[in-house]
Phi, psi and omega in degrees: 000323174313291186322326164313319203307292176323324189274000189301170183225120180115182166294152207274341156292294160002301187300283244267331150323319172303328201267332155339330166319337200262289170330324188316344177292341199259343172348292199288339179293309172315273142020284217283324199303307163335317198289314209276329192282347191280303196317291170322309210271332191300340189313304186292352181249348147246032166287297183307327177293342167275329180279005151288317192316313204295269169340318203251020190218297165320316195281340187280007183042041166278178200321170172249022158266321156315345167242355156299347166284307187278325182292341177281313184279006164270321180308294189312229196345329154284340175286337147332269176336293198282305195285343157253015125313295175314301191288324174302319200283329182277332120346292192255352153317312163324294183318307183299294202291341174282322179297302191285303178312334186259008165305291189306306195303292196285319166333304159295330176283326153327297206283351195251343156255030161270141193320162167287320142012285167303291204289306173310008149253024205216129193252127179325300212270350166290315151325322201267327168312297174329312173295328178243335175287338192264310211295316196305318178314318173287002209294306191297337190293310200279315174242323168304317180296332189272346182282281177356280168321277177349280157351275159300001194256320166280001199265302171294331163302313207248326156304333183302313202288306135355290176308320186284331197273352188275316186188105186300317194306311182308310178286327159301320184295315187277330204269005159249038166268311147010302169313280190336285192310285193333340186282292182335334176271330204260328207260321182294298183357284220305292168323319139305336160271349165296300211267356183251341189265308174330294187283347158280359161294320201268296200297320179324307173261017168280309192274354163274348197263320166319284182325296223264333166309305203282332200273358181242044196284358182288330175282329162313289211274011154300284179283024164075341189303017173334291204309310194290351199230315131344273191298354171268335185306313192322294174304326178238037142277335162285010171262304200298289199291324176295343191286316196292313191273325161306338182255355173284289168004304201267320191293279190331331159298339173309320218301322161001309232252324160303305172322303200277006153280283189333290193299346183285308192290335151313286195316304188289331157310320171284302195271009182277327183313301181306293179340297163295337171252000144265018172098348226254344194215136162294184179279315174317316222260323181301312198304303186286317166319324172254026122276350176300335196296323172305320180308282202283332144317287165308354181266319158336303200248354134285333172303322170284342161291325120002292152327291216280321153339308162288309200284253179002286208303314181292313195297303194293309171318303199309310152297304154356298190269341159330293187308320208290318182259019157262131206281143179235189170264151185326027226257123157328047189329317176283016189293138161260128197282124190251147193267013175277321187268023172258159196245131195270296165142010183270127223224118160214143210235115165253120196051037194312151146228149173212150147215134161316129198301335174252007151245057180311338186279325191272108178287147182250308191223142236202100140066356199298133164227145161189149191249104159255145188259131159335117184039060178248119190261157210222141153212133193264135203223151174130176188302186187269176203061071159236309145128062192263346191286302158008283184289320189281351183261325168263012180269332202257026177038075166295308218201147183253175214261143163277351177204127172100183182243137172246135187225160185248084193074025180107336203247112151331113195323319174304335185281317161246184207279190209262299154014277197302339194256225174032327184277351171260003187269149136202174206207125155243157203237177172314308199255097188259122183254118189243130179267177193291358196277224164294166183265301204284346175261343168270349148314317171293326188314330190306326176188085157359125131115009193283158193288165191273349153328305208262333157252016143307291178328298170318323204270299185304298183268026153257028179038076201224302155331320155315294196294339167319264187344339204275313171343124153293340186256005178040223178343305214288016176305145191254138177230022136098185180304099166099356196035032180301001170257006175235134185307193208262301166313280203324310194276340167274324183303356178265328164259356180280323158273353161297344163267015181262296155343291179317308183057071218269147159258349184219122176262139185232130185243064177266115176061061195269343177242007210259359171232034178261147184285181219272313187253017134273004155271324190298256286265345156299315184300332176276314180307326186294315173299331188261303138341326184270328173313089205084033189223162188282141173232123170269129171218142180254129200202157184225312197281078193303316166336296169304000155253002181287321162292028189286157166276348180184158194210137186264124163277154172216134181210140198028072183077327176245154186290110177260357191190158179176124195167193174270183180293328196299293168351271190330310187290347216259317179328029216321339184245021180270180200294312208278325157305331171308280181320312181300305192300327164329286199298337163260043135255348185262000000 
């Protein structure tokens, strides 16, 4: 993902400025918050000029209503300041936090219609990062950097200007220390924001090596491996900390930045004194100089924190817009089902060839031709890497065929849309993934909005509904991460019915039974027969047993079709592949 980052075009502000698209709803809130911050900081720039004004009037002994009168219209400017400071901050926390959700919003809709493609390059917990660690990075950004920067921009402009109507010399004498700190700021910036892309690159898989220990810890503490999964979290949490202290290096030099504010303000004060004592300056008038000096010193040396805030900012935006410019799929949130796109159930894979897009060298599928008939069952048999996973991840257009053609009824898979093919499909799989919620709500997945009717039914006829019922909470069973509170029969009888719900015109069945004991396959194997029944069925199988009533059965063996028939046809075959297999599997 790093390596994307380069090919972004302009600058990494430019780069950072793209995603302010996302602020555009908040315009006007935004706006109003600017006006108030423009008001508050002029508030704030005649403070030091009254309280000289305050000086210069005591020394001149003048009335003391007179200067209790500028001390009422001094209160009176700060209550200005602080109540539309206020009104500024709360303005843009709204902005920030309404920004940062559709930040976040659209960044997950990205990302969950992006190709299967993508995600086989790509590691979870690095994804998750990106969502959560890079988006928190912007929390602070999105209106606090740039009000800041504003802010300090104005403050240094319009105290210069003060200074200069007070006294020009005095102000050419402080501003030339200011070139320096400025280099100073911009060449450390730099440096902190290198070494800042890094350690957010480093937390990234420090938080994939976390994701992926917990979700597989019955396999940590099986194979005992606690100390080996440690000691790798270990290694790139000390990657993450050498970035952080090589980029502290570079921070620390701001204190610099610091030395050299004092001493310009030491310098003014001495040549302000000389000044006043030839006469060229009042006391009033120094007194307020150094605080503009002050003003502006400190806005200076936030600007470089500021400075340095952005380039962190920059870093975190730039991954981001990685996701943001990956090309995604066509998907139809708003599909309406059109009867130019129903599928008959008629399947032909012609002169397929395929390799995976991050495995190119490796041809996968060779040449695959094959046919299924409209409500036929078809079952693809061979070792494993034969590439039967394959064929079924490019019939639901995982991925489209590197040579050749898949046609649907006749029609090239490409003609419709991926919505239109996928909403007529399901699929159960060996490794059946149950999200963490209800039994009723992964049965609904099969179909968003369906009646507590339609998902009884499903339930009864995926042979399901018995062990439901057993449930005290029935549907509302809660079934954990992963559905780890239900056997292995149980979580498939859980997804054959979200594909019974679905009412698929084309069914995929991979391995669906192969790792269940004897009366949670019969009781699988029967639910799977009352699913398949008038619908095209693809099944994918190592238990040869379970397909011999198949209508026609594909051998696959390094890619290619090496056979194809019935069982009986097949079994007749004294040298084909698939007589090879049965005899393995009933002699062992």
């Amino acid at each position: 993902m790093a390596d994307k980052s380069k090919d972004l075009s302009g600058s990494g502000l430019r780069q950072m400025l793209k995603l302010y698209r996302f602020l555009k709803p908040y315009a006007g809130q935004f706006s109003l918050g600017l006006l108030f911050l423009l008001i508050s900081t002029g508030a704030s720039l005649l403070f030091p000029k009254l309280l000289g004004d305050m000086v210069d009037l005591g020394n001149k002994a003048k009335l003391p209503g007179e200067i209790t009168r500028t001390g009422i219209f001094l209160l009176a400017i700060l209550v200005v300041h602080s109540l539309f400071a206020y009104f500024r901050t709360r303005l843009f926390v709204y902005v920030t936090e309404r920004t940062l959700a559709s930040i976040r919003r659209s960044l997950y809709n990205r990302l969950i219609r992006l190709p299967m493609s993508f995600f086989s390059e790509r590691r979870v917990g690095e994804l998750n990062s990106r969502i959560s660690a890079d988006i928190s990075m912007l929390h602070d950004s999105i209106t606090g950097t740039l009000a800041d920067f504003l802010s300090q921009i104005l403050v240094i402009v319009g105290g210069i200007t003060f200074m200069m109507v007070t006294s020009l010399k005095l102000t050419l004498f402080t501003l030339a220390i200011v070139p320096a700190m400025a280099l100073l700021a911009y060449f450390t910036g730099r440096a902190v924001r290198r070494f800042s892309k890094k350690a957010q690159s480093f937390v990234a898989e420090s938080n994939t090596v976390v994701e992926e220990t917990l979700q597989g810890i019955q396999n940590v503490k099986a194979f005992t491996n606690e100390s080996f999964e440690s000691e790798r979290y270990h290694e790139k949490t000390e990657l993450v900390a050498r970035m952080g202290i090589k980029g502290g290096k570079y921070q620390a030099l701001m204190s610099f930045i610091g030395m050299g504010i004092f001493m310009s303000m030491a310098l003014i004060i001495w040549r302000g004194s000389v000044m006043i004592s030839k006469g060229l300056m009042d006391a009033g008038e120094l007194f307020s100089f150094v605080v503009y000096s002050g003003f502006i010193a400190g806005n200076v040396a936030g600007m470089a924190s500021v400075y340095t805030r952005l380039q962190k900012t920059i870093g975190a935006a730039e991954n981001l817009l990685c996701l943001f410019d990956e090309t995604a799929e066509d998907i139809d949130d708003d599909y309406v089902f059109r009867p130019e796109y129903e599928l008959k159930g008629r399947i032909t894979f012609e002169n397929v060839g395929f390799r995976y897009p991050s495995r190119e060298e490796a041809v996968v599928l060779r040449d695959v031709s094959f046919n299924i008939d409209p409500g036929r069952e078809i079952a693809l048999v061979g070792p494993s890497g034969a590439g039967k996973t394959t064929v079924t991840s490019l019939l639901l257009r995982f991925y489209n065929p590197t040579l050749g053609r898949i046609l649907f009824d006749g029609r090239d898979s490409r003609d419709f849309p991926v919505t239109a093919l996928r909403s007529q499909m399901a699929i159960v799989m060996q490794d059946v993934f149950l999200f963490g919620g209800t039994i009723r709500e992964n049965i609904a997945y099969g179909k968003p909005g369906a009646t507590e009717e339609e998902i009884t039914d499903a339930a009864v006829r995926a042979n399901a509904w018995n062990f439901i019922n057993s449930f005290p909470d029935k549907l509302d069973t809660v079934v954990g991460e992963r559905g780890v509170q239900l056997s292995g029969g149980q979580r498939q009888r859980i997804a054959i019915a979200r594909a019974v719900l679905r009412d698929p015109k084309i069914l995929i069945l991979d391995e669906a039974t192969s790792s269940l004991d004897s009366e949670s396959e019969r009781l699988v194997q029967e639910a799977l027969y009352k699913l398949m029944k008038g619908r095209t069925s693809v099944v994918i199988a190592h238990r040869l047993a379970t397909v011999r009533n198949a209508d026609k059965i594909i051998v696959l063996n390094e890619g290619k079709v090496v056979e194809e028939g019935t069982h009986a046809e097949l079994i007749s075959n004294g040298s084909g592949l698939y007589k090879t297999l049965t005899e393995l599997q009933f002699t062992t």
